[in-house]
C-alpha positions in Angstrom: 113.2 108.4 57.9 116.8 107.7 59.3 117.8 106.3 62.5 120.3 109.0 62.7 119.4 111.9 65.1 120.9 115.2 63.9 122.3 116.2 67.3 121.9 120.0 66.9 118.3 119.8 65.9 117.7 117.1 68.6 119.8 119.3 71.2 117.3 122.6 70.1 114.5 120.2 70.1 115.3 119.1 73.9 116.0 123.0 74.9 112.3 123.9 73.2 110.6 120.6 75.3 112.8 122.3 78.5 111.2 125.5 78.1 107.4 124.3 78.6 108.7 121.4 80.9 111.7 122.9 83.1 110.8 120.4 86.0 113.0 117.7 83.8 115.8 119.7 83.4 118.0 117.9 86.7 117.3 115.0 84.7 120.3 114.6 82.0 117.0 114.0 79.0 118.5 113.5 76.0 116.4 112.0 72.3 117.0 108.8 71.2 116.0 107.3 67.5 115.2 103.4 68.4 114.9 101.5 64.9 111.8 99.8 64.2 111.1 97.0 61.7 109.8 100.3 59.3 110.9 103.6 60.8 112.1 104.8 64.0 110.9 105.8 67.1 111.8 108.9 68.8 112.4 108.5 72.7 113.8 110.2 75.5 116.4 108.7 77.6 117.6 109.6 81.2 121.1 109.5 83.2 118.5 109.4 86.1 115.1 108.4 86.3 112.5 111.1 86.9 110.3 110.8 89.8 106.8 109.1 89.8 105.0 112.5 91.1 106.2 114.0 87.6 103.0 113.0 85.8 103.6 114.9 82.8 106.5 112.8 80.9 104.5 112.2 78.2 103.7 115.2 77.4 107.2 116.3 77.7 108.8 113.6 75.6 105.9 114.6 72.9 106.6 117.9 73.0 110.8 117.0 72.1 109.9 114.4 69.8 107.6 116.6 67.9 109.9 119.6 68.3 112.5 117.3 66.4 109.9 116.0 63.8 109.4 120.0 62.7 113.0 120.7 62.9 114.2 117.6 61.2 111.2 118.6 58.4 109.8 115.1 58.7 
């Protein structure tokens, strides 16, 4: 698995998240691959912190990072 995000299948993959989560949108998201010492993990990054009261980040940043694990085919 590569460290390198594709950013047009990461950018889809964001849009897809966006669609069932819209709520994060004001939130500049974008995915980020962080290397591990085997593989990478796939995280979402903000230009601005999203609220507390927004319980469901976890479920969006699963939603992306799985939308990008089917696009990417891995």
């Amino acid at each position: 698995m590569s460290t390198e995000l594709n950013p047009t299948l990461a950018a889809q993959a964001l849009q897809e998240a966006l669609e069932r989560f819209p709520e994060f949108a004001p939130f500049g998201a974008r995915l980020a691959a962080r290397p591990l010492f085997q593989g990478v993990a796939y995280v979402l990054e903000y230009d601005t912190r999203p609220p507390a009261e927004l319980t469901n980040a976890w479920e969006f940043q699963n939603a992306a990072v799985k939308a990008y694990k089917r696009l990417a085919g891995a």
